[in-house]
Structure formats: C-alpha cells, structure tokens
C-alpha positions as a printed Julia matrix, in Angstrom:
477×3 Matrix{Float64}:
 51.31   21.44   -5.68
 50.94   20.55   -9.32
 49.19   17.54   -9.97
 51.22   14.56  -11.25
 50.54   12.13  -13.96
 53.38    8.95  -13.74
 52.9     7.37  -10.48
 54.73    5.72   -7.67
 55.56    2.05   -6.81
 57.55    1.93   -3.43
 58.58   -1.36   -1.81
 57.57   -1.91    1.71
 60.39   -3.01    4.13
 61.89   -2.57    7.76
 62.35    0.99    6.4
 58.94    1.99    5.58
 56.77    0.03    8.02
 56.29    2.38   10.5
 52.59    3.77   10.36
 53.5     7.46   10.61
 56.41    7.31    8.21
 54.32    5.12    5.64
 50.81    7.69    5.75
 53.72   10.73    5.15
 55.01    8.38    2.29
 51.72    8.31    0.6
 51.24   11.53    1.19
 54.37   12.62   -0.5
 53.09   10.81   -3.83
 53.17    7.21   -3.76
 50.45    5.38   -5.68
 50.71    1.74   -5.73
 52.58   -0.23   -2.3
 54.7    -3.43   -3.36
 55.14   -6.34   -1.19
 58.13   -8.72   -2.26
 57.18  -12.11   -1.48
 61.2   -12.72   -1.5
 61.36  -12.0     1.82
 59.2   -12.52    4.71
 56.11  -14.54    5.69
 52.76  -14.91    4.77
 51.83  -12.95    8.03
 54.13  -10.27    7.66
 52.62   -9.67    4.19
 48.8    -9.55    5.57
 50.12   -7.64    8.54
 51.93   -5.08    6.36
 48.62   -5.0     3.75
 46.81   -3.64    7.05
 49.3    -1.31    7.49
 48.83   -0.3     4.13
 44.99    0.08    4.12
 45.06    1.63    7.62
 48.01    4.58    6.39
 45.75    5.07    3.39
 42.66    6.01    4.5
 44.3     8.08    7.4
 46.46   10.29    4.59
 42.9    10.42    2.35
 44.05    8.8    -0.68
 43.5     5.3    -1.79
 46.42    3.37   -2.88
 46.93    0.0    -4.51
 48.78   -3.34   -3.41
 50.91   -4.93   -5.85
 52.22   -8.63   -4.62
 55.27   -9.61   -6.51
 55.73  -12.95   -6.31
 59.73  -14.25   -5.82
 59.61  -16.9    -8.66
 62.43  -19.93   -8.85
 65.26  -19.37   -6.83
 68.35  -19.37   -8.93
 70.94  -19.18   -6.72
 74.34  -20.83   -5.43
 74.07  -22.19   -2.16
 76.12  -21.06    1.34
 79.48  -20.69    1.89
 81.38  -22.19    4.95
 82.53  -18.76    6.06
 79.6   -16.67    4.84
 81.79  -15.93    1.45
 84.74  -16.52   -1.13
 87.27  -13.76   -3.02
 87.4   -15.53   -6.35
 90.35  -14.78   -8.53
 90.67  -13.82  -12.51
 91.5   -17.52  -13.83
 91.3   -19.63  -10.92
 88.66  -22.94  -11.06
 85.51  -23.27   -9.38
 82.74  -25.45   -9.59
 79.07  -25.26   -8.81
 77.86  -29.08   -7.74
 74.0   -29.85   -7.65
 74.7   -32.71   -5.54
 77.1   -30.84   -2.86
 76.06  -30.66    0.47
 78.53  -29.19    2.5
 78.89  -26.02    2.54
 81.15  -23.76   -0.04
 84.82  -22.88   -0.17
 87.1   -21.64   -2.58
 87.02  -24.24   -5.02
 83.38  -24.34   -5.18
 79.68  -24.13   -4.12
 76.46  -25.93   -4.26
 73.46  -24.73   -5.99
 69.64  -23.93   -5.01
 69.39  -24.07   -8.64
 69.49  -28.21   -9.44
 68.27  -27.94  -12.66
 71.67  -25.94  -13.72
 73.52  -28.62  -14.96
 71.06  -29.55  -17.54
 70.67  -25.92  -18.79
 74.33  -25.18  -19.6
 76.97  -26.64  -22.05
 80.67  -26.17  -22.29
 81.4   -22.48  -23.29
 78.79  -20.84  -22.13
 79.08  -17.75  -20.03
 77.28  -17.85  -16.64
 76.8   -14.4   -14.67
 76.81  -14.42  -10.45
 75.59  -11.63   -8.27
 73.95   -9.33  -11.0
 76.77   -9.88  -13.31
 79.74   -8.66  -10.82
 81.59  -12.44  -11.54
 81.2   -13.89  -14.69
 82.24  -17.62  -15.36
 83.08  -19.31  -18.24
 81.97  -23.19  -18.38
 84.67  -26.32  -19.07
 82.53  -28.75  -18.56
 79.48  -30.6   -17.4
 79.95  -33.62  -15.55
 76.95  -35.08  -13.99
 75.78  -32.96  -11.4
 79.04  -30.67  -11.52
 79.45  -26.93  -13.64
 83.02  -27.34  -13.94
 83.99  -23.0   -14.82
 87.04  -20.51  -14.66
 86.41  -17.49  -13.35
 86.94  -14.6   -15.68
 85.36  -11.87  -13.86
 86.3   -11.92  -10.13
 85.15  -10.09   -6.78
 83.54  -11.42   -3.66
 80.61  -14.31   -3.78
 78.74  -14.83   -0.9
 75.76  -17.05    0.36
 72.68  -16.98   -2.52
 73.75  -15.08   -4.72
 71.6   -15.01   -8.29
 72.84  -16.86  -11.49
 72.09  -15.45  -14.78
 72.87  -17.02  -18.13
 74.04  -14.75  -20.7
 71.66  -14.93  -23.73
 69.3   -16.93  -21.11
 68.03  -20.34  -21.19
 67.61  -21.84  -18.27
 64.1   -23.97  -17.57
 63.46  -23.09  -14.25
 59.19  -22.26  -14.52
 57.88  -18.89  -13.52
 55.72  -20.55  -10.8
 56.64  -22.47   -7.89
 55.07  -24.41   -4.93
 55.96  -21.34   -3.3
 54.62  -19.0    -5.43
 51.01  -21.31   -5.79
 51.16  -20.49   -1.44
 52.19  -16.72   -2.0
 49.09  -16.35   -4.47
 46.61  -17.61   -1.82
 47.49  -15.56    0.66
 47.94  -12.39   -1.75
 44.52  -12.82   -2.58
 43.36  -13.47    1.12
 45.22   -9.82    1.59
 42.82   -8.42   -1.88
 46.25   -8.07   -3.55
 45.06   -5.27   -6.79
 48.17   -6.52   -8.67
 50.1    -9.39   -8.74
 53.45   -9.72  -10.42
 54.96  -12.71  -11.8
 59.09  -13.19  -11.8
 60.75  -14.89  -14.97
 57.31  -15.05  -17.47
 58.63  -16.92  -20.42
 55.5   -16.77  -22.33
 52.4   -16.22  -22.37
 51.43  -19.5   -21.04
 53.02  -19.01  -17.95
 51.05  -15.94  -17.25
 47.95  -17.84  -17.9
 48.74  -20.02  -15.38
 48.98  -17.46  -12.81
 46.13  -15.89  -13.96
 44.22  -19.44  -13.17
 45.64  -19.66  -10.06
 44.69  -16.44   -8.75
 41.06  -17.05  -10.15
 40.47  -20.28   -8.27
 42.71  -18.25   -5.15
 40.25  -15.53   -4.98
 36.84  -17.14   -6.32
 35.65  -17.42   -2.49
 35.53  -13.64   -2.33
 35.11  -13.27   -6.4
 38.67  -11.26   -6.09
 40.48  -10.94   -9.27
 43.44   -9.39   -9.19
 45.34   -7.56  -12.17
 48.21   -9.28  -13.69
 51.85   -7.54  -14.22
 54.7    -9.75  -16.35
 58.09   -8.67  -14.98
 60.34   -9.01  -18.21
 63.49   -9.99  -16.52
 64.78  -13.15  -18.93
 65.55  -12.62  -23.04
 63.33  -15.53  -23.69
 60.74  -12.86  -22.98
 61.45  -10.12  -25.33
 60.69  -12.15  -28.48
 57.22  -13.42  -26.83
 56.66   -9.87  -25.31
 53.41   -8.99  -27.85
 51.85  -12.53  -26.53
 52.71  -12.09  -22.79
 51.11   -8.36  -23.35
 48.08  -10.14  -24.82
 47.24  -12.42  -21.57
 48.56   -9.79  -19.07
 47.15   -6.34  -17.63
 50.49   -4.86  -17.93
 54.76   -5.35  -17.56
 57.26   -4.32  -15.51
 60.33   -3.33  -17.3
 62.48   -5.22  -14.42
 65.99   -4.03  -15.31
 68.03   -5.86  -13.25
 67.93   -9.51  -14.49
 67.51   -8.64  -17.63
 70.36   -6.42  -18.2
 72.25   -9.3   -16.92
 71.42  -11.58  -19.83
 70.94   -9.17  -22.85
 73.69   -6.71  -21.45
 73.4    -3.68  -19.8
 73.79   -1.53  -23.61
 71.06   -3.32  -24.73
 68.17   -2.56  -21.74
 67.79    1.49  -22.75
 66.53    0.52  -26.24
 64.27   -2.23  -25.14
 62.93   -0.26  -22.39
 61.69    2.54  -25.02
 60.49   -0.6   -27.15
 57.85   -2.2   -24.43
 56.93    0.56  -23.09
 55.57    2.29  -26.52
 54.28   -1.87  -27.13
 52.52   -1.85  -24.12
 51.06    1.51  -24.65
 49.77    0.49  -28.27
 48.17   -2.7   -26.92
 46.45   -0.79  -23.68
 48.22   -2.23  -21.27
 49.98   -1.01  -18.49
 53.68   -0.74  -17.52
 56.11    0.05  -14.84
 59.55    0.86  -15.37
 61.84   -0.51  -12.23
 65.07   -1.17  -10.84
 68.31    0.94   -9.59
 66.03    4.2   -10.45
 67.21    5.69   -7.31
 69.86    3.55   -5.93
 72.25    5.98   -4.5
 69.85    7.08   -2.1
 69.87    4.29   -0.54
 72.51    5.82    1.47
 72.42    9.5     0.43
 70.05   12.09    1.05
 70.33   13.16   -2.87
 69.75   11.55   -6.27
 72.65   11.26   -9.03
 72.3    13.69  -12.09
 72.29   10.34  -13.98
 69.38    9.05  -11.9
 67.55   12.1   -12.41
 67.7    11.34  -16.06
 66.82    7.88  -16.15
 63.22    8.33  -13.81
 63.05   11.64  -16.33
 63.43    9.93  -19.61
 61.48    6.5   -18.39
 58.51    9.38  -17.91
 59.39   10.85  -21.18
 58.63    7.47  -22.87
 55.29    6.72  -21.22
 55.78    4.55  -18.82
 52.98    4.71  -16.09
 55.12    4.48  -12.99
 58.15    4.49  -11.78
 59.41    1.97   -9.06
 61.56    2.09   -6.18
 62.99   -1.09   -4.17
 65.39   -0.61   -2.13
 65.51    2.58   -1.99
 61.88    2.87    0.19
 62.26   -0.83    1.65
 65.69   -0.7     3.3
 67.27    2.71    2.53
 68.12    5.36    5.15
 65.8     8.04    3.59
 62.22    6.42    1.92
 60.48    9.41    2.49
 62.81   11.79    0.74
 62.93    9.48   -2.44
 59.56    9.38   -2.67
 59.8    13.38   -3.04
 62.31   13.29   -5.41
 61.12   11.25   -7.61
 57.78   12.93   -7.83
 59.58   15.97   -8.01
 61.68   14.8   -11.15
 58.66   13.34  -12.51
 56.64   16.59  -12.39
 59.31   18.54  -14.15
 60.01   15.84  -17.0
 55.62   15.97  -17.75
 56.13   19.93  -18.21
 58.19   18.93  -21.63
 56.08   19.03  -24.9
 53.99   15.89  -25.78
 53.15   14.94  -29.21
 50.39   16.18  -30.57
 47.67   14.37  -30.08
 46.33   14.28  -33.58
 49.16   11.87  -34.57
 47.8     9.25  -32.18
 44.51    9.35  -34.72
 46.05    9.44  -37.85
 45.13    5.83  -39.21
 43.11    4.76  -35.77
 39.86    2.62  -36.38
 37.48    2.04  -33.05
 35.88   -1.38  -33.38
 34.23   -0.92  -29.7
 31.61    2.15  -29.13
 32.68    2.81  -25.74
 36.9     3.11  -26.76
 35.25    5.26  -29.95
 33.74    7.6   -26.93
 37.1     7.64  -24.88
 38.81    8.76  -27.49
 36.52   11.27  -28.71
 36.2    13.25  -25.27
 40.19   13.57  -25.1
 39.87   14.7   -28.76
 36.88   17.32  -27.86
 38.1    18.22  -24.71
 41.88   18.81  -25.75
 40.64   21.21  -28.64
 38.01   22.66  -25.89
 40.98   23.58  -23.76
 38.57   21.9   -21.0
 39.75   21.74  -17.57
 39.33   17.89  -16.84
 38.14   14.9   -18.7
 35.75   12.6   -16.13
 34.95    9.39  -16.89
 32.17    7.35  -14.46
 33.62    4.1   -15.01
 32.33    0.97  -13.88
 35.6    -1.51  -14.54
 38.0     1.41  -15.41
 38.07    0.61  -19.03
 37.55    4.12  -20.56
 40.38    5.73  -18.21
 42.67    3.3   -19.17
 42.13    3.67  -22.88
 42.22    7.31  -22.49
 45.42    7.09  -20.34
 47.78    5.83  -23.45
 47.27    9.25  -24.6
 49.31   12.3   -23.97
 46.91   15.05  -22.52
 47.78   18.15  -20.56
 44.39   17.72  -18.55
 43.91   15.19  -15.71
 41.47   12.48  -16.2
 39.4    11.65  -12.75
 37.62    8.1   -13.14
 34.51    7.81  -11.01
 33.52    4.51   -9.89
 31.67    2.81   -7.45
 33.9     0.16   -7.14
 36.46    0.24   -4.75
 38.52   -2.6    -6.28
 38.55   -0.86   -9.66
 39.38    2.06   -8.03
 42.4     0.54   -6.54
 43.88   -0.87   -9.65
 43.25    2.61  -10.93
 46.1     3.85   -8.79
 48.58    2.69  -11.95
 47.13    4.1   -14.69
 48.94    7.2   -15.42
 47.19   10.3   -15.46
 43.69    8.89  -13.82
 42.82    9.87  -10.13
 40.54    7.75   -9.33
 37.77    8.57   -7.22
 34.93    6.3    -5.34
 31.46    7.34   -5.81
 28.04    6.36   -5.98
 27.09    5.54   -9.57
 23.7     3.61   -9.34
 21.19    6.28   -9.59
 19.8     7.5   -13.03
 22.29    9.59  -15.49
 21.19   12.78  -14.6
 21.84   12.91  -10.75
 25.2    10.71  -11.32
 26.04   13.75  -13.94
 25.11   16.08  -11.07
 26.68   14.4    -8.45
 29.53   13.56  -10.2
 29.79   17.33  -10.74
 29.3    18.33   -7.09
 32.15   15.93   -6.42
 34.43   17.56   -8.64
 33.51   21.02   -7.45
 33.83   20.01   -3.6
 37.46   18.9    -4.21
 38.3    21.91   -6.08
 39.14   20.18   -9.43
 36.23   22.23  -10.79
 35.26   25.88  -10.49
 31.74   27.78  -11.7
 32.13   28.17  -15.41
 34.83   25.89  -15.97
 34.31   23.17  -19.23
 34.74   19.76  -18.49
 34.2    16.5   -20.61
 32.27   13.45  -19.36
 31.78   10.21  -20.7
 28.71    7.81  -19.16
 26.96    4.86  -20.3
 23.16    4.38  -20.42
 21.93    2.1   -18.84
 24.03    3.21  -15.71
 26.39    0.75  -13.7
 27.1    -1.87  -16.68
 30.76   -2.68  -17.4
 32.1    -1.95  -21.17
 28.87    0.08  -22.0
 30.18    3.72  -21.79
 28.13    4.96  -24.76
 27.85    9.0   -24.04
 29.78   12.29  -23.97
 29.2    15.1   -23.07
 30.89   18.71  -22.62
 29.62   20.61  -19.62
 29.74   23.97  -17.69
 30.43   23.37  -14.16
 26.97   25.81  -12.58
C-alpha cells in the first residue's frame, strides 16, 4: 500500500476500546490516539493509555497519545424532563442563581459567569448554534432572551457567543487534575480547549512541567482555536505552542460557519511558516457515524484540509461512538492518499527569499533541496529531539522522510508530523556505524534497496539535541 504522508487522530470511546478492534485501527492508518478528558475518569484514561500502548506494539507501529483537556464548561444546566421544544419568539431565561431544574420558560446555567459577559442585544448561540437567542436584558443573575432560532434544548447543552467574549479561563481546577494524571499516563500531546492567548498556553505549559518533572516528562503542547478572541492572537499562541488544532466546531459557532473555510487555509499555512504543527478537526466524517460511507462533501473537506498542509486529520465521533471506527479510519486514509497524488508546489518557491540563522535548519533544508533534485528515494534524518524532521516536514516533498532516534518519547510526538515515520534506534555509537546501521535499518524494512540514493543528515558529536551539522548523499551497498 502506498505510503501516506497526513496522519490520523482518532478519538478513543466505547466504540474503539476493544483491544482487537483498536490494534486493526492502527493498523488501518491511525497515527496519534486522543483521549477527551470530557468524559470519563482519570482511571478510564490510564486504563485506555494501556490499551493504547499494549494495541501498539502488538500491530508494530508506535503511535502517540494526545490528552485533550475539556476546558470551562459552558453550558445550561438540566431540564425537569430531560428537555424543552422552544418556539420562534417565545421568552426564556437562563438564571445563574436557579436551582431547580429547567422548564419551558427557562434554565439554569453551569456557566455563572454568563451574566457578566453579555449585554442587551447580543446574540447568544445553544447547542452548536441550532437555537440562537437574542438578549432583553440582564438582571442580576438572570439572561432575560427571545428565542429566534428554535428546536429542541436539552440537559448541557454548549453556549456560544456570537463574535465571542465570554471570560471563562482556558484552565480549570479540573483541567490542573486532568494534567497530572495525563502526564502520569506520558501523555505526547496535550491539548488545551478555549486558548485566548498566549498566556494561557503558558500556563499549561507550566503546569505540565511541574506535572511531569518527577519523571522529567514534557509533553508537546496543541492550542485548539475554538473562540474568535483567538484568531487575532493566533501568531502569539503559535509562538508558545508546539502546534493548533483547527477545532471547527466552536468556532464556526462564533465567527459563522462562511467564515471557518478561509481561516482554516489561513492557520494552517501560519502554522506551517512558523514550524509548528497543526491538526485540522471536527465533523470531517460525521455521517459515518451511522453509515458505512462518507459524503462526496466530506470527501472534499479531509481532501482539501490535506491539500492545504495540514498534518492530520481528526476524527471524534466518528471512531469514539460511531457504528463503524474501523472503516473511517480506511476512508480517510484512503481519501488522504489520493488528495497527496495532486501536484505540490515546487519546492524552489519555498527558498526564494529564505535566510537560515541556525546550521542545523540550514542542513534540513539543504538535504530536501539535494535530495529532491537527486530524485533520491528517502531523506533520513537521525534526530535526537526531532527538530530536523519537523523543519523538513513544512515542505512539500514526494519522498518520505524516516527520523531515527533513540528516543522513544521523541519518537512518539513524531507520529504528527506529516510525512516523518519515525523510527527508534540506537544512535550513541560513533557516526560511521550509526550511518551504517542506520542504513541496515532502512534496508531490513524495505524502504531501501542496493543502489538506491538516499540523503542523510547527522550531527557530530553524535546524540546532542539541535546539533545536526552534516549531510550526506549515499548509495545504499
């Protein structure tokens, strides 16, 4: 099967937990595992990071562990009889202080803060923007609204403010828990819901320093874009994070959905330019959450979100609660593999005007340079941190990049980067035998045959981070 360069994010739920299913999963192309830390407990995540790490090893392929924390609830509260039919006009108010639980004329709120965010006029949006209020009033504690988009509300569903603007902080108590135990579970990534700025990321990167300092575990850091305070602040969130998520769902809810196609294309070339990973999620596969076939129209989004770079693709529901996990997962590669076969740019436009401040980035991008022109077979970088493959990964090339390391947890955060297979190997000894073993690897996996070229990039002295200071262009023996 043709080798694929966008990878995989599948959620883990009651419909992918079962060991057998989970190893064919992996099998079947997915990359990185998500654990939503919106449902469940701290057990059931380290249980189901077992499962992970056990299903891994049996299908041969590492994969990584993304922890994606739930962030502030902002929700209404519960309704008497599970749920309301609200009507085109009618009243209803949301009450911080209301204890008892909802009717027809109104609800309480999760969300306490919400009376303080809003003001007459605004527009608030329920249940991914299905009801839409308009606000009266604020009284006190009470969001005083008439409905102007109706349909059926039931027990916590999410509240949106169109244009955003509400305070709630990216981090709970909760979250500060979830961290500690993602990093008891060596969580590769963690992502963080509702990043306003930068700050907030730099929080959470604190936290899961002083988390996983015991075991000197330090996790990579994803900023799920999901509020429009974000967008403005997105080049200073990119700064302080590893990488985004391009979470559709929220934030289509308070820019509007016409808007989201057009950003998407914007932080995904952003994150590219500033080296930094991304993942482009939500509703990619939705119908097949119940069908046994994608929509022509999903086909085209996961197509045209791997047409604009992004390094993966992610599935929720789809893999965590669907009736068919296994079959999306081998769509979507499938789709994916046919949308890489379309022309790149060429490469020479991504140098026009480039200036290398760093030797070892200067080397990266000379061996996809050399080896492109060379025709070579693969580029292989021995990697100590996974720098150089990630540097070479913003780049369009028609040749796989295999990162050898002899770290396991670089190798595991690997698993994003698109177009790197990562590979775990022995880099201590002196350059010569880790060129020649390196080679043998390559050769015993079939990636390399007698005679083929091949790039490599190494740094002397061997096994220091950030000194990659060699290439070379070799013919496999």
């Amino acid at each position: 099967m043709p080798q694929r360069a966008t990878k995989i994010v599948a959620t883990l739920g009651p419909a992918s937990s079962d060991p057998a299913l989970l190893e064919q999963m992996i099998r079947a192309g997915v990359n990185v595992v998500r654990l939503n830390f919106s449902h469940g407990t701290a057990q059931d995540h380290i249980d189901r990071a077992t499962l992970v790490r056990e299903a891994a090893q049996r299908a041969g392929q590492e994969v990584g562990i993304m922890a994606d924390l739930q962030g502030p609830k902002i929700r209404v509260g519960k309704f008497a009889q599970g749920k309301v039919q609200l009507e085109p006009g009618q009243p209803f108010v949301l009450d911080a202080s209301r204890t008892e639980p909802g009717d027809i004329q109104g609800v309480g709120l999760d969300y306490k803060e919400l009376p303080r965010d809003v003001k007459a006029g605004d527009t608030l949006l329920l249940n991914d923007g299905l009801i839409v209020l308009t606000i009266d009033k604020v009284v006190g504690p009470a969001v005083y609204t008439t409905v102007k988009l109706g349909g059926e509300l039931s027990n916590n569903k999410g509240i949106n403010k169109q244009g955003g603007g509400l305070t709630a902080p990216a981090l709970t108590a909760k979250d500060m828990d979830d961290i500690r135990t993602a990093m008891g579970l060596q969580a590769d990534y963690v992502a963080v819901s509702f990043p306003k700025n930068a700050t907030d990321m730099e929080l959470a990167r604190q936290l899961c320093n002083m988390a996983g300092a015991a075991t000197g575990h330090k996790p990579f850091l994803i900023a799920k874009i999901e509020r429009a305070e974000a967008i403005p602040e997105l080049a200073n969130i990119l700064k302080v994070s590893d990488g985004i998520m391009v979470a559709r769902g929220d934030l289509a809810v308070e820019v509007g959905n016409a808007t989201v196609p057009g950003l998407q294309k914007h932080m995904i070339k952003m994150a590219r330019d500033m080296d930094k990973v991304v993942i482009t999620a939500t509703q990619m596969m939705e119908s097949m959450i119940f069908n046994p076939v994608p929509t022509r129209a999903e086909v085209s989004d996961v197509a045209n979100a791997v047409l604009d770079g992004t390094d993966a693709v992610m599935l929720s529901a789809e893999t965590a609660a669907g009736k068919y996990p296994l079959q999306t997962v081998v769509e979507m590669a499938n789709i994916c593999r046919e949308a890489e076969k379309t022309d790149y740019d060429p490469l020479e436009d991504d140098f026009v005007g480039a200036r290398f401040t760093r030797i070892d980035q200067a080397i990266a991008m000379g061996a996809l340079f050399t080896a492109h022109h060379l025709g070579a077979k693969a580029i292989v970088a021995l990697t100590e941190s996974g720098s150089t493959a990630l540097w070479m990964s913003r780049h369009s090339v028609r040749m796989p990049i295999y990162a050898v390391t002899s770290s396991l947890s670089a190798q595991r955060k690997m698993t994003l980067y698109r177009n790197v297979r990562p590979l775990l190997m022995d880099t201590s000894a002196d350059r010569d035998t880790a060129l020649a073993d390196a080679e043998a690897h390559l050769k015993a996996r079939g990636i390399v045959q007698s005679g083929d070229v091949y790039a490599i990039t190494v740094g002397e002295p061997m096994g220091q981070p950030g000194g990659t200071n060699t290439l070379k262009i070799c013919t496999a023996a």
